[in-house]
C-alpha positions as CSV (number, residue, x, y, z in Angstrom):
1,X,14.0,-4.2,-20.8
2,X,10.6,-3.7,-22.6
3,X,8.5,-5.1,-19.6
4,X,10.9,-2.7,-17.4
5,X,9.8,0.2,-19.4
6,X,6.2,-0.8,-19.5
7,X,5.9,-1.5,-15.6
8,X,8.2,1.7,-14.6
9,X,6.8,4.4,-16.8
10,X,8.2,8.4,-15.9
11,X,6.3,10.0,-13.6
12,X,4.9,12.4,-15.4
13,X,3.2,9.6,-18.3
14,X,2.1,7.8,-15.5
15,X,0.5,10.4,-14.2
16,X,-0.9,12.0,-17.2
17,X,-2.6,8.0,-17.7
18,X,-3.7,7.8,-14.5
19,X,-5.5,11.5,-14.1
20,X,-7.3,10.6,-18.0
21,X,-8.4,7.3,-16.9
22,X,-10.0,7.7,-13.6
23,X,-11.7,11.0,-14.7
24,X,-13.0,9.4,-17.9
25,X,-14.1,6.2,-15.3
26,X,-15.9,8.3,-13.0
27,X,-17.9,9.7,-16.3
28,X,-18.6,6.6,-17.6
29,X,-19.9,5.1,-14.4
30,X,-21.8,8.5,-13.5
31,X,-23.5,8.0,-16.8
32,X,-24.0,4.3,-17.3
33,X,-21.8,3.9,-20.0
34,X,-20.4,0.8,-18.6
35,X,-21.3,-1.1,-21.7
36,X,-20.1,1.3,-24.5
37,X,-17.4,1.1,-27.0
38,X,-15.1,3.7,-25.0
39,X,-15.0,1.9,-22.0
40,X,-13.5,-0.7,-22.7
41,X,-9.9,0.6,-23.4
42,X,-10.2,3.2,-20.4
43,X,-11.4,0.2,-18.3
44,X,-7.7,-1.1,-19.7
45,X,-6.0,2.4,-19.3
46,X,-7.1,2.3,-15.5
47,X,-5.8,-1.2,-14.5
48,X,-2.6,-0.3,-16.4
49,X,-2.1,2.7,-14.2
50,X,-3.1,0.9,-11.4
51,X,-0.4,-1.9,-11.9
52,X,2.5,0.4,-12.5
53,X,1.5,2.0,-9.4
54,X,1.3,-0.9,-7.2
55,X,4.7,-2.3,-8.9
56,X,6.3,1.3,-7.6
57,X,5.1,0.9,-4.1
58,X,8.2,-1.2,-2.9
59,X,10.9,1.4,-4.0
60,X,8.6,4.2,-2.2
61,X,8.5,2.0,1.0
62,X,12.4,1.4,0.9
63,X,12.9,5.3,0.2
64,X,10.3,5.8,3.1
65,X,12.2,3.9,5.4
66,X,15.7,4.9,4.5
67,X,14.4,8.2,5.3
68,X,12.8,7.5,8.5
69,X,16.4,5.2,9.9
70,X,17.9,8.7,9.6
71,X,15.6,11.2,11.6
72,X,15.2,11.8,14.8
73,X,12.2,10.5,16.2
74,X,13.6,6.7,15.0
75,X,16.7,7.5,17.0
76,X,14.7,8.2,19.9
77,X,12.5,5.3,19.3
78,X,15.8,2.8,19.1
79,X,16.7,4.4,22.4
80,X,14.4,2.4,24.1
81,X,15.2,-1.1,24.9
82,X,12.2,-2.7,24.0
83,X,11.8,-0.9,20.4
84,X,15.5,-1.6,19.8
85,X,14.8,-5.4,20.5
86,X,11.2,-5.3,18.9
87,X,13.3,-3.9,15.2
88,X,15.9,-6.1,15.5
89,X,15.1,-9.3,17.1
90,X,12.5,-11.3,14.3
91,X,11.4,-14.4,17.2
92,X,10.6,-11.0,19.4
93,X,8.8,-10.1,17.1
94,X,6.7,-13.0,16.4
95,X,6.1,-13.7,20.1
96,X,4.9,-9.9,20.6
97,X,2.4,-10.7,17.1
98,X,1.5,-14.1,18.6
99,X,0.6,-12.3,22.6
100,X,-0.9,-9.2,20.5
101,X,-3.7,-11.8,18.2
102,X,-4.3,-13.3,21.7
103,X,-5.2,-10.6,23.7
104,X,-7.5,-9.3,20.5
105,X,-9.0,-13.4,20.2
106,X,-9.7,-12.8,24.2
107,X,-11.5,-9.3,24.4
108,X,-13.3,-10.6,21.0
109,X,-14.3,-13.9,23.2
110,X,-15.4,-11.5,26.0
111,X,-17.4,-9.0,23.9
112,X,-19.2,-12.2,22.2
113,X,-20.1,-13.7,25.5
114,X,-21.5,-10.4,26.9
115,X,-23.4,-9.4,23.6
């Protein structure tokens, strides 16, 4: 419960850490007070800020795609065939991944050979 609340902050303390620590990181590297006593903890505050943000990325890229399943342009993108198959269909998928790194290996083969 303690490491929940440490990792999932509000929003607004988050922010409020995250808006002190990068200004006061751009000051101290725009001054070249990388090495004094002060930087150390905002060197702290800043990879604190940056973890709790990177831990909330997940539930913003659910939300984001919960959001997107409902509108109207993924409808419209389902209606095709191949896009419906492409979502749904995981060895699909990994053939159109394995023909799309082929086809960038080949015209990076070509552009080597000509340079």
């Amino acid at each position: 419960m303690i490491m929940k609340r440490i990792l999932h902050p509000k929003k607004w303390v988050l922010n409020a850490i995250s808006l002190v620590s990068y200004t006061t990181l751009i000051l101290i590297f725009v001054y070249g007070k990388t090495e004094s006593v002060l930087a150390y903890p905002i060197y702290c505050m800043s990879a604190y800020s940056l973890v709790a943000f990177s831990v909330a990325v997940p539930d913003v890229i659910r939300k984001t795609a919960q959001h997107l399943q409902k509108s109207r342009l993924m409808r419209w993108v389902l209606s095709s065939k191949i896009a419906d198959r492409y979502i749904s269909d995981v060895a699909f998928q990994g053939k159109i991944s394995i023909y799309q790194g082929m086809t960038v290996n080949f015209l990076y083969m070509i552009f080597r050979a000509v340079t």
